[in-house]
C-alpha positions in Angstrom: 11.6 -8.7 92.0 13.5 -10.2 95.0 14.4 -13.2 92.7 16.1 -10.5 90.0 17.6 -8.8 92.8 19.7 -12.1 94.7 20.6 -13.2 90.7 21.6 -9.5 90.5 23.7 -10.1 94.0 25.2 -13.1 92.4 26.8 -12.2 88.9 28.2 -9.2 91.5 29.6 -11.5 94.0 31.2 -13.6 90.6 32.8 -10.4 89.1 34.4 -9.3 92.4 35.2 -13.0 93.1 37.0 -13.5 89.7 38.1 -10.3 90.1 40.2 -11.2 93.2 41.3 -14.7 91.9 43.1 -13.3 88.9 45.6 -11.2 91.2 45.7 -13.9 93.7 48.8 -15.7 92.1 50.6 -13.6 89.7 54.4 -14.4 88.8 56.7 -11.8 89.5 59.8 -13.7 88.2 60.5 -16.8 86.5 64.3 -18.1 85.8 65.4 -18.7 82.3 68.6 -21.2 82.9 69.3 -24.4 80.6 68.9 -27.3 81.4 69.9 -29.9 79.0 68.0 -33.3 78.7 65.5 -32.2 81.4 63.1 -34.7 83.1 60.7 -33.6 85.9 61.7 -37.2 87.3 65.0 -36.4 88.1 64.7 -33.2 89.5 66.4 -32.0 92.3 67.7 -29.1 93.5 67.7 -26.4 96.5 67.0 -22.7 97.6 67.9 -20.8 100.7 67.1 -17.0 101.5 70.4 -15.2 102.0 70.2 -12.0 103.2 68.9 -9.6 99.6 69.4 -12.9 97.6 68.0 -16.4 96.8 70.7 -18.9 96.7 69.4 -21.7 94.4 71.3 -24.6 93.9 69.6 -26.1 90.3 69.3 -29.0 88.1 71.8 -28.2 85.8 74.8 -28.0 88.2 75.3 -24.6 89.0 74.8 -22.0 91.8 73.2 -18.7 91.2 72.5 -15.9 94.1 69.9 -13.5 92.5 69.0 -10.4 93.3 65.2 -10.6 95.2 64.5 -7.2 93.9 66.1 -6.6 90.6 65.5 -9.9 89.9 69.1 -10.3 88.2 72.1 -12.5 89.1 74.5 -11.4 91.0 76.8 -14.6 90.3 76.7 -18.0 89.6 79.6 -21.1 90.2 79.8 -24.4 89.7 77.8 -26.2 91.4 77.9 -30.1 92.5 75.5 -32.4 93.5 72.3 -30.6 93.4 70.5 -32.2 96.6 73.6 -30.5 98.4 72.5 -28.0 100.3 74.0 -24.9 101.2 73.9 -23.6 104.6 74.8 -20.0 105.7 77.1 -18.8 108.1 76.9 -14.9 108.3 78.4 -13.6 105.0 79.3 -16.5 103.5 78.0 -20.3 103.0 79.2 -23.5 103.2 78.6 -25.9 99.7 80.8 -28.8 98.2 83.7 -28.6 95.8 85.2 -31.2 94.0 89.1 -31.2 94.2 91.2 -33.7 92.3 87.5 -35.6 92.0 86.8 -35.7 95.5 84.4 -34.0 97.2 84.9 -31.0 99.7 83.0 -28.9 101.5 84.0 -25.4 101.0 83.1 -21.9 102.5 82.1 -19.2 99.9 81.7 -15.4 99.8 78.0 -14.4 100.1 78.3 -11.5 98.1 81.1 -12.6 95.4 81.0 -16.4 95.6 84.4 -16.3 95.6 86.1 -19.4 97.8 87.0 -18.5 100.7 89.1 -21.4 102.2 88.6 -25.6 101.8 87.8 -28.3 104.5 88.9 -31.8 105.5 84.9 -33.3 105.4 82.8 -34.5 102.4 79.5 -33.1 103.1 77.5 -31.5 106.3 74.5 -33.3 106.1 72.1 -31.4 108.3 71.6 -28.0 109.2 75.5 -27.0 111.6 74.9 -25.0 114.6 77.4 -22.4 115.9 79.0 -21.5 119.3 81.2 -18.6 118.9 83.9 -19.3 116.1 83.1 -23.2 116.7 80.7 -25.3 114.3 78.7 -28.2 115.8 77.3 -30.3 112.5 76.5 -34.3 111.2 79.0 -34.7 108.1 80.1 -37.1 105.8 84.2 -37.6 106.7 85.2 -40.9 106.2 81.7 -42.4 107.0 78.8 -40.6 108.9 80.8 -38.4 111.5 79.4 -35.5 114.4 82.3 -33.1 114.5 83.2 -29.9 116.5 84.8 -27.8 114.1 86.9 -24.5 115.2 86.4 -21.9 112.3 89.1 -19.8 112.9 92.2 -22.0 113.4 90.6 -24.2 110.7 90.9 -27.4 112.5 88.7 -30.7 114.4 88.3 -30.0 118.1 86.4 -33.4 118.1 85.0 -35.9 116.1 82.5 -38.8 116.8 81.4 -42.0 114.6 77.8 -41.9 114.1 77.8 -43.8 110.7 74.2 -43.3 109.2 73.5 -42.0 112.2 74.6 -38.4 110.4 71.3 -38.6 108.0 69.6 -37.4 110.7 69.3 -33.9 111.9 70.6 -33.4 115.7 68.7 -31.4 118.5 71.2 -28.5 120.2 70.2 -27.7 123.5 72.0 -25.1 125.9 74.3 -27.5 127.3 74.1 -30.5 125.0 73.5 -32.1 121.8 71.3 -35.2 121.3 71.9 -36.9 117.9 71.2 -40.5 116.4 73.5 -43.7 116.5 71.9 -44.9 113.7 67.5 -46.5 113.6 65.8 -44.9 116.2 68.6 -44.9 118.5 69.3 -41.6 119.9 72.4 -40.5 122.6 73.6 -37.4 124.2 76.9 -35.6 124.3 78.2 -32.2 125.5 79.9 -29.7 123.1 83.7 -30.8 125.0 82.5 -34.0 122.9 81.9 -35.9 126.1 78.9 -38.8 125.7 76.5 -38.0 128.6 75.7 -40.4 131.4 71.4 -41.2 130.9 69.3 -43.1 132.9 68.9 -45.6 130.1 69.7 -49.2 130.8 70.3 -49.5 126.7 74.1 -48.9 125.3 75.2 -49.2 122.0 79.1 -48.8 120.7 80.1 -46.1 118.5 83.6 -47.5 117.7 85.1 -49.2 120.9 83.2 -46.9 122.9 80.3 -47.8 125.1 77.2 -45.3 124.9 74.0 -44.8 126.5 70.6 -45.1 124.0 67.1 -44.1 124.0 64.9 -45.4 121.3 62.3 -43.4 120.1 61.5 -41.4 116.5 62.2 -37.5 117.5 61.9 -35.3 120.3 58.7 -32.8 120.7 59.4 -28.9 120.9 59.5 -29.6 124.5 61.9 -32.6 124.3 59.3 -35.2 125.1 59.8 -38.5 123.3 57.5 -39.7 120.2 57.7 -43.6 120.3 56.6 -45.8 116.8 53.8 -46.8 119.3 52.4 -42.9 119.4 52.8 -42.4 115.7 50.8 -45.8 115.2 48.1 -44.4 117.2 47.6 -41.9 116.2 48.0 -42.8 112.0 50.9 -41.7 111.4 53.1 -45.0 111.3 54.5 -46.3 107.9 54.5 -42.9 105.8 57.3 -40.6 105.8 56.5 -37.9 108.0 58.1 -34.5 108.9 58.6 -32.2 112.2 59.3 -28.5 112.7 58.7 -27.0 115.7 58.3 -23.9 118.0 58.4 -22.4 121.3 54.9 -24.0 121.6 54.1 -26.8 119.7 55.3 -29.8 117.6 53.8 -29.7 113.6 53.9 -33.2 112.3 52.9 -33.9 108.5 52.7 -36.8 106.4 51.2 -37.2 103.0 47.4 -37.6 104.2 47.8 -36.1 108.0 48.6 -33.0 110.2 49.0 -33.4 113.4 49.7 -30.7 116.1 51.0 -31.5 119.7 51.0 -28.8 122.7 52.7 -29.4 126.0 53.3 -32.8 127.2 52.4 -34.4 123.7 48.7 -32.8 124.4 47.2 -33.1 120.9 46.3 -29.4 119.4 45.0 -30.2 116.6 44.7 -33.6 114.0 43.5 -33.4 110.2 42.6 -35.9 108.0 43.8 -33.9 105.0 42.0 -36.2 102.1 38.8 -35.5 103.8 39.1 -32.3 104.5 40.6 -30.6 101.7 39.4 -33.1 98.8 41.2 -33.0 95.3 40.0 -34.7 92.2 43.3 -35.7 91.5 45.5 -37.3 93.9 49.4 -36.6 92.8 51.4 -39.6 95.0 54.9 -37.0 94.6 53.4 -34.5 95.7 55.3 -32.1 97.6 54.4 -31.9 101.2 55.9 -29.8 103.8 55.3 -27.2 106.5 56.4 -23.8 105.4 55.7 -21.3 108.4 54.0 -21.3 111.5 53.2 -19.3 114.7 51.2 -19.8 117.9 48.0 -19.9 116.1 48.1 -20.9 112.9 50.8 -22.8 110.1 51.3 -23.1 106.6 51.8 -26.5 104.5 51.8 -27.5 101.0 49.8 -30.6 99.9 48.6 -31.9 96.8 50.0 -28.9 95.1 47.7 -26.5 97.2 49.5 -24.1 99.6 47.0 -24.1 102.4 47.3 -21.6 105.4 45.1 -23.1 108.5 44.1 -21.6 112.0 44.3 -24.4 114.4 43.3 -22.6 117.7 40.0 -21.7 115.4 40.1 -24.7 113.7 39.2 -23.1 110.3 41.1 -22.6 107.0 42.5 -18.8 106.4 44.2 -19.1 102.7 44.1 -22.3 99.9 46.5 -20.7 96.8 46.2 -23.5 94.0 50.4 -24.2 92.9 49.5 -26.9 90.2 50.4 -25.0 87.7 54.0 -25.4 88.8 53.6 -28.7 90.3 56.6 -27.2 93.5 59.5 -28.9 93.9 60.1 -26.8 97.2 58.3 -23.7 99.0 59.9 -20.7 100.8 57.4 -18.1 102.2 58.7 -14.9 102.3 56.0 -12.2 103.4 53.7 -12.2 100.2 56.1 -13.8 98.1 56.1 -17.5 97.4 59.3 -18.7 95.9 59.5 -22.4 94.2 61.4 -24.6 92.5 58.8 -26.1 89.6 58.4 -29.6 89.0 56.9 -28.3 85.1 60.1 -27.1 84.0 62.8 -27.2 86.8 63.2 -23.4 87.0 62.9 -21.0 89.9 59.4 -18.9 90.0 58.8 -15.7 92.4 54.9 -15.5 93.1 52.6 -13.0 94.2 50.1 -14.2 95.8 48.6 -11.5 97.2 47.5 -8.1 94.9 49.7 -4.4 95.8 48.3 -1.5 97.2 46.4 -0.3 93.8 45.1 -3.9 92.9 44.0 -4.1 96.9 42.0 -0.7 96.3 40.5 -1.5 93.4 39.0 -4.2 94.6 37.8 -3.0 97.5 36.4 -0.4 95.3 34.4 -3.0 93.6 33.6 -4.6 96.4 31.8 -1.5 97.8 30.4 0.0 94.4 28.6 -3.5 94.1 27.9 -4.2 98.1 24.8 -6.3 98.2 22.5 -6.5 101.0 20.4 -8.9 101.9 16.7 -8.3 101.3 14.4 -7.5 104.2 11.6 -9.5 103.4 9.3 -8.4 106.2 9.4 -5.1 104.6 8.8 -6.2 101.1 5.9 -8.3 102.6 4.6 -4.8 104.0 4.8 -3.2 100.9 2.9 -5.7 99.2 0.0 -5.7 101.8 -0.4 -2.0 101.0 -0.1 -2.0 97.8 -2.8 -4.5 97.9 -4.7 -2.4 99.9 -4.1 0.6 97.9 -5.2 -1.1 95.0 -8.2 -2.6 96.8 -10.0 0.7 97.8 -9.2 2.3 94.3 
């Protein structure tokens, strides 16, 4: 009887289980552009939330804003080079032209994607950052430059040479900017454009002009210095790694580790992710990044599993299997996973959590076939009079 009754339990627990799963990643939309000649291999490509649209710069040369909620197009231009990345900046965006075969960065109506006016740089190269009408931004103009650029008047209040030094994305503090010279060479200026005086006995030049270094790989959330010597202790030296950061906390990921720092490079949290989330096949392109995070828990992709983790509990919240679509790249936004697919190089919308009917339903199953765990001091009781029953009869 109990034995019928826990197999009972189980092909429950299965149906309710399955149930779930089915709803747990259902595609709301899938693109439908060409792409001539496709190979996964060669895949690149971008997408930015923009206000009531998804800006994705794709494969096959070409810009599209569509519509989150319709699902439709609003409008679509040429596009250039598609690891060119777009950046916002209010209404509109910045993304490259090519005039007379040269390659310009232009600004663009959100909206219309109508041009909106040219400019005298190549490329920005890492995320800009605004004061007022004034743009602060790395940028490819006649080599790696760091430029101050006034919006409104349309001109260069300042330019600096920081040749490969403009791969790399700067920090913007209140009063200053600290970007990289190039390696791990790092030096700070002031948004007049003024290199600031450090306590570093290290100078490199940047043109004829003498500047003040610090060597070290990035700066935490609370602009303490991570050395090749801390990575190296703590495993994360010779992968390609990642940062984002917070108010809080430092997220660090490579391919095979997560590591989170508090305060003072005080180490949150450290997984070994090949041992603790074990796959039986191990994808070396794998796309790996961190997707969202908050003062308790983040969200990463790796090995085509979007995994959401509590690191002041230290336990795993959400694992949503992506290999289907093999991701190119990630945006969270609320229950909606948008991605770029490796498969077939087209943009997907996912749901990855059920709506309010699917959510009751289940919960309706769930309750309908609610199993309990036997008492088995009572069945034992039952038995003995029974027995006893039986006995005096």
């Amino acid at each position: 009887m109990i034995k019928k009754f826990i197999y009972y339990c189980f092909l429950r627990c299965c149906l309710l289980f399955a149930c779930c799963n089915a709803f747990s990643q259902t595609a709301i939309y899938k693109s439908d552009f060409v792409f001539d000649d496709f190979k996964s291999e060669r895949l690149s490509g971008f997408i930015i939330m923009a206000e009531d649209a998804i800006l994705f710069n794709a494969s096959n040369q070409k810009v599209y804003s569509i519509d989150k909620k319709e699902r439709r197009i609003n409008w679509e231009i040429k596009g250039v080079k598609p690891e060119v990345i777009p950046y916002l900046y209010g209404s509109t965006f910045f993304y490259g032209v090519y005039e007379n075969e040269v390659l310009r960065t232009a600004q663009f109506n959100l909206n219309t994607g109508e041009k909106i006016k040219d400019f005298p740089f190549e490329s920005i190269t890492a995320k800009p950052y605004f004061i007022n009408d004034t743009m602060y931004a790395a940028v490819h103009f006649d080599g790696g430059q760091l430029i101050a650029y006034n919006l409104d008047e349309n001109k260069l209040n300042w330019q600096q040479n920081i040749r490969f030094g403009a791969e790399i994305q700067p920090v913007y503090l209140k009063d200053k900017m600290i970007a990289n010279a190039e390696d791990d060479n790092w030096f700070e200026i002031d948004y007049d454009g003024n290199f600031s005086k450090t306590k570093s006995k290290k100078h490199t030049y940047l043109d004829t002009v003498q500047v003040f270094i610090k060597n070290y790989k990035f700066l935490t959330h609370d602009s303490k210095e991570i050395t090749s010597d801390f990575l190296k202790k703590n495993k994360l030296s010779n992968s390609d790694f990642q940062t984002k950061t917070n108010e809080n906390n430092t997220f660090v990921l490579t391919e095979n580790q997560l590591l989170i720092l508090g305060n003072n490079k005080k180490k949150v949290l450290q997984l070994d992710l090949e041992k603790e989330f074990p796959t039986d096949d191990f994808y070396q392109d794998a796309y790996c990044d961190i997707l969202a995070f908050d003062s308790e828990s983040v969200w990463f992709n790796y090995q085509n599993h979007l995994l959401h983790y509590d690191f002041r509990n230290k336990k795993l919240l959400r694992k949503v299997d992506l290999t289907k679509w093999n991701p190119y790249q990630i945006v969270l936004e609320g229950r909606t996973i948008w991605l770029i697919s490796k498969t077939d190089g087209q943009l997907y919308g996912l749901d990855f959590e059920p709506d309010q009917q699917t959510a009751d339903k289940i919960q309706a199953i769930a309750n309908y076939y609610k199993c309990t765990e036997p008492d088995l001091k009572k069945i034992e009781a039952m038995k003995a009079a029974q027995e006893k029953l039986k006995n005096k009869q």
